[in-house]
N, C-alpha and C positions, 0 to 999 in steps of 0.2 A: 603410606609414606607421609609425613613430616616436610612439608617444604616451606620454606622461608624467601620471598618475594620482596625486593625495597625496589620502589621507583619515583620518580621524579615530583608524580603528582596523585590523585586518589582520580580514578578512570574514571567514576560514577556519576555524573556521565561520561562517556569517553570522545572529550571533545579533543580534536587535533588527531594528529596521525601516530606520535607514539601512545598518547594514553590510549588508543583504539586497538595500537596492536598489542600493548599491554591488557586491557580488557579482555580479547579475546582470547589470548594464551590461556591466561590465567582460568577463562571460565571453564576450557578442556582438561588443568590441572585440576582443578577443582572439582571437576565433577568425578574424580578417580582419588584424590586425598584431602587430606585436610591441610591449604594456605592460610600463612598468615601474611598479610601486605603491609607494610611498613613503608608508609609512603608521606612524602612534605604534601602539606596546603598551604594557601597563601590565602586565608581568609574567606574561602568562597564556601558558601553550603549546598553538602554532597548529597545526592541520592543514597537509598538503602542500595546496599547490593542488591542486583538481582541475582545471583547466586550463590548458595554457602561458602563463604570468608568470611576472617576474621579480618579485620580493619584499624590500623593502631594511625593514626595519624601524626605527623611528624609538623608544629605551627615555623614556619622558613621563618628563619633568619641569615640576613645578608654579615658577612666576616667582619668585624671592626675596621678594617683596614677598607673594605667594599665602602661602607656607613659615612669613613671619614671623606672616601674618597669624592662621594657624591655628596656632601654635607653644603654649608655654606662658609666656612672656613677655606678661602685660598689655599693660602699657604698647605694648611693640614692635608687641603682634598691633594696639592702638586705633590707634597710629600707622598701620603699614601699610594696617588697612582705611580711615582715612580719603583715604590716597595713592590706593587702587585705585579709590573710589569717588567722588572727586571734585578730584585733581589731576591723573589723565591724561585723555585722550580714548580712550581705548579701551575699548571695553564689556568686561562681565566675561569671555564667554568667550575674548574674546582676552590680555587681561592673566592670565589664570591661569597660560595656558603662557610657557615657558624658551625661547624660538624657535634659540636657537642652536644646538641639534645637528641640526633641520630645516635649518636655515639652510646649513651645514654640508656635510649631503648632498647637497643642491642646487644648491650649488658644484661637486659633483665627477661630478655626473650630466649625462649630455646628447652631443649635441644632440640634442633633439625635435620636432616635424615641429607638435604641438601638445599643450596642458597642459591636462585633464581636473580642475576642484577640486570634491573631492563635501563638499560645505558649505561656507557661509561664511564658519567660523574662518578656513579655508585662505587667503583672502585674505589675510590677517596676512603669505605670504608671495609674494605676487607680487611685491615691490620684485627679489626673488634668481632671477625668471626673466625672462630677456631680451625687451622690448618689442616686438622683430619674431616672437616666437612668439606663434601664436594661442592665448587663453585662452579656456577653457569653463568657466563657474559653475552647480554644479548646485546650486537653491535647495528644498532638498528639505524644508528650514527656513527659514522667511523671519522672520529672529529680528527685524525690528523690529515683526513683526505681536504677536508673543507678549510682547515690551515694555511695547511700550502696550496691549496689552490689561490687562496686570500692573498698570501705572500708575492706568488707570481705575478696575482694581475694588479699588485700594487704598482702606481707610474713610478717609475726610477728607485726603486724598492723602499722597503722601509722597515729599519734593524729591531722595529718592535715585534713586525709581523713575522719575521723571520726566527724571532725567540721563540713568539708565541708558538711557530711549529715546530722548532728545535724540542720544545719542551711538553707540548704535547704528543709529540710520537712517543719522545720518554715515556709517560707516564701510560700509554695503552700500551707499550709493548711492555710494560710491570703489569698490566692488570692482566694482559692475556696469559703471560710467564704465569701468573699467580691464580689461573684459571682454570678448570679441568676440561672445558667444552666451550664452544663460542658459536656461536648464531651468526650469521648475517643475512643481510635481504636479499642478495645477487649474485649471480656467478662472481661478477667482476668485484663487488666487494669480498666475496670470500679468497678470491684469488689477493688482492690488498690484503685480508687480516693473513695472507699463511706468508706472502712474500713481503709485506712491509711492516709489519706487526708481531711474525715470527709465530702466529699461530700453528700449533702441532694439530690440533679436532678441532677443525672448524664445520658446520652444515648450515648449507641453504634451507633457511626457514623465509621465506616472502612473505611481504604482506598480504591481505587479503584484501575481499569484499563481501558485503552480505549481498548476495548476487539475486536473493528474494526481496529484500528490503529494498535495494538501490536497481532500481528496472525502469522501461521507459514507460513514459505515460501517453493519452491519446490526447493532454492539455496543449491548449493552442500555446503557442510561444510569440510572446512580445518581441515585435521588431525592433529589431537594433538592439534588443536584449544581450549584453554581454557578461559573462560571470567570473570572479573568481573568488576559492575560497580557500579557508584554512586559520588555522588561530592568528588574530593579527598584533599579539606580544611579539611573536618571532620573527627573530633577523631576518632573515632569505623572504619570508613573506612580508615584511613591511619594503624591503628594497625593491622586490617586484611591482607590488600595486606603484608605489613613488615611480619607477621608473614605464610603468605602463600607459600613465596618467602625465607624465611631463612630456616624456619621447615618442610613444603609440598610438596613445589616441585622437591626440590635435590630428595625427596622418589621418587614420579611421574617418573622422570627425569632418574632415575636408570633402572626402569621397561621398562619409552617409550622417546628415548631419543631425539626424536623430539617435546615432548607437548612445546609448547610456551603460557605463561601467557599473556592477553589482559587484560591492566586495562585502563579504558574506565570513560571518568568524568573531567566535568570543573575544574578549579584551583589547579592543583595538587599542593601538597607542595614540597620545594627542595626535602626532603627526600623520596618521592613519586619517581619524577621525576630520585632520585638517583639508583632507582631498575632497570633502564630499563640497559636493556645487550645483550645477544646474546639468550638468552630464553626470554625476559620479555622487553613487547611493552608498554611504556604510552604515550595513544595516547590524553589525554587529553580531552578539550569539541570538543566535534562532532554535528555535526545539526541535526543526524540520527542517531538514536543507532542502529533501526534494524537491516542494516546490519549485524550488527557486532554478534547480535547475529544470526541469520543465518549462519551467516560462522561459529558457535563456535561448538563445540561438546558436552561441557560441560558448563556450567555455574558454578561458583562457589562461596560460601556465606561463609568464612572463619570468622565470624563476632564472637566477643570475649566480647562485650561493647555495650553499648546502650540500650535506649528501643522502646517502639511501635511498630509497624510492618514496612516492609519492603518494600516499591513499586520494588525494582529492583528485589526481590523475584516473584513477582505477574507479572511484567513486562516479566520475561524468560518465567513464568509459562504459559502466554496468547500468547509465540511465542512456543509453543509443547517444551521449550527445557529440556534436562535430567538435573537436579539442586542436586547438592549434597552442604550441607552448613552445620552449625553445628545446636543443637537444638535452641539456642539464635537467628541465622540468620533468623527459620523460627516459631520464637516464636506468637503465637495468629493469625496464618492464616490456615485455612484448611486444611492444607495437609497434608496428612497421609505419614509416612515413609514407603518405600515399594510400595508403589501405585503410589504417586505424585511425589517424590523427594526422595534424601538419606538425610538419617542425620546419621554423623558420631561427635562422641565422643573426638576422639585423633585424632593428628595430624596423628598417623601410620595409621589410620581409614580412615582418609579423604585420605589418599592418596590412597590408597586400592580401596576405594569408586569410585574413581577418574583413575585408572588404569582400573580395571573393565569393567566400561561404556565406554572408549575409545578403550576396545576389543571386544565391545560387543554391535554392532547399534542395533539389535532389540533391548538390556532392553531400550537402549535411548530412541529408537519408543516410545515403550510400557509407560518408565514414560514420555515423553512430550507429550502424548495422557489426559492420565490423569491427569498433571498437566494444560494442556488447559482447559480438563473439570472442572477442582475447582472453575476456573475464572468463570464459568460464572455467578456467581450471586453477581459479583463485579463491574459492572459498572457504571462508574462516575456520569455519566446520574441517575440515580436512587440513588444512595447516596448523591451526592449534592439537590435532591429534599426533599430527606427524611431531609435531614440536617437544609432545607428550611422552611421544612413544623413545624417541633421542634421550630423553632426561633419563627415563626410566631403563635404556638398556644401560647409558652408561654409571648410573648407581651400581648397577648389577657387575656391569665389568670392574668398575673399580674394589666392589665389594669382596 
């Protein structure tokens, strides 16, 4: 089979949680046909595959209207963002990008047997692949869950944010209509893509972990070590650490006044990079995270935004460590609170949570025991087959 892959970024390496679960799909597809990936960079230089694909890189560019927006032209930038925000129909993440050198490629690739899109944006281009090909949407983000979420907790609402979900539902429930199979990571997301997305074949495909790779170690763990990680470009993860380090940790910091924050994660932003101080480490991309969690004592999932599930939840959880985050951080993955991980409410919660376990190594033991055990029926290995095995029957039934 012939399969055709576009994603967001080139996996290799597969830094962050969707290049990861993009990686691994892909390496199950591939090891049964020949993929071709068709995927944006943004300048960074990739590893070879470690497995047979083909690799067509796509160089991002941001939409004229994005370009002017952020420019240094006033005037142009107010004009522009009013254009993006409320004279198209397309939600933000798809009006940011230039689709024409995607568009492009697209044209000159093929034919495929079927079309693999790992996220949403991707739909932006299904008009440029031909209708008798079958299309797979894998919702690994269900961006109009995290719209309207945006929308509600805005103070005394705000008609931008309310467009923005207005017209992001539009747009995934065209791409689902325009779909023949959809993925999601959770019961509860799959239940959202059939009842608010209008999904007809949706399957729970979860993320994983490499449950060999990420295990616990016998290294001693730095006091007051605490961690969190995850790429630090992205929204939910830049809000977190901000809100961890303004509201969290002064509490922590009172009770144990050596804990030190480790934020851990390719591309921080300035404002990322502006946290770090004489409590708070950004150490940026690293080539190994485990150490890092090994040396930690707590982990920490301060997440406020977003949707899907979380790899760097799954990730502590498969190195024994004690995870305290909020219910959001560890939304649609097994773990029980009390058993697996904490989940705290408030911020006076989470730090409580989080003082606690750093006076307390048995409960640590005791929840990264159980948090190892959750893992184990999350291995990539069997979820990229499974995910394999779905592509393949429904070629066959559409055929």
């Amino acid at each position: 089979m012939r399969i055709l892959a576009l994603a967001l970024g080139v996996p290799f390496p597969p830094i962050g949680g969707g290049l990861t679960r993009t990686f691994h799909l892909l390496r199950s597809l591939a090891s049964h046909h020949h993929v071709t990936l068709v995927a944006f960079t943004y300048g960074d230089v990739h590893d070879p595959p470690p497995y047979a694909i083909e690799v067509i890189e796509i160089p991002w560019r941001n939409s004229p209207d994005y370009e002017a927006m952020t420019g240094g032209d006033l005037e142009a930038s107010q004009q522009a963002y009013r254009r993006l925000a409320f004279d198209t129909d397309e939600p933000w993440f798809a009006s940011v990008m230039d689709p024409q050198v995607m568009q492009t490629a697209l044209g000159n690739t093929g034919p495929y047997d079927v079309v693999l899109l790992e996220g949403t944006p991707l739909a932006r281009f299904l008009p440029a692949i031909p209708r008798r090909v079958p299309r797979v949407l894998d919702l690994f983000d269900i961006h109009s869950t995290i719209a309207q979420r945006a929308a509600r907790q805005s103070a005394g609402g705000d008609p931008a944010l309310d467009r923005e979900f207005e017209r992001t539902l539009a747009f995934e429930r065209e791409a689902v209509a325009n779909c023949d199979l959809c993925f999601a990571v959770s019961d509860a997301d799959a239940t959202t893509a059939r009842d608010l997305l209008g999904a007809s074949v949706v399957h729970v495909v979860p993320n994983g972990v490499d449950t060999s790779y990420f295990k616990p170690a016998s290294a001693a763990t730095e006091p007051g070590m605490l961690l969190f990680t995850g790429r630090m470009s992205y929204g939910p993860n830049i809000d977190a650490v901000q809100h961890f380090v303004d509201d969290i940790l002064p509490r922590i910091r009172t009770e144990v006044p050596d804990a030190t924050f480790h934020i851990v994660g390719a591309s921080p932003t300035a404002a990322v990079s502006a946290l770090a101080g004489d409590s708070v480490v950004v150490h940026g991309r690293v080539e190994d995270v485990r150490p890092f969690h090994h040396r930690a004592e707590v982990v920490v999932v301060p997440i406020r935004a977003g949707g899907g599930t979380r790899l760097k939840v799954l990730e502590a959880a498969a190195c024994g460590k004690a995870i305290v985050s909020t219910e959001l951080g560890a939304e649609g993955l097994p773990l029980l609170d009390g058993r697996d991980l904490v989940i705290a409410a408030t911020s006076g919660d989470f730090a409580a949570a989080v003082v606690t376990l750093l006076r307390d190594p048995e409960q640590r033991q005791r929840l990264g025991v159980g948090a190892r055990a959750a893992t184990s029926t999350f291995d990539w290995a069997t979820i990229g087959d499974s995910a394999r095995a779905l592509i393949e029957q429904r070629i066959t039934d559409r055929g």
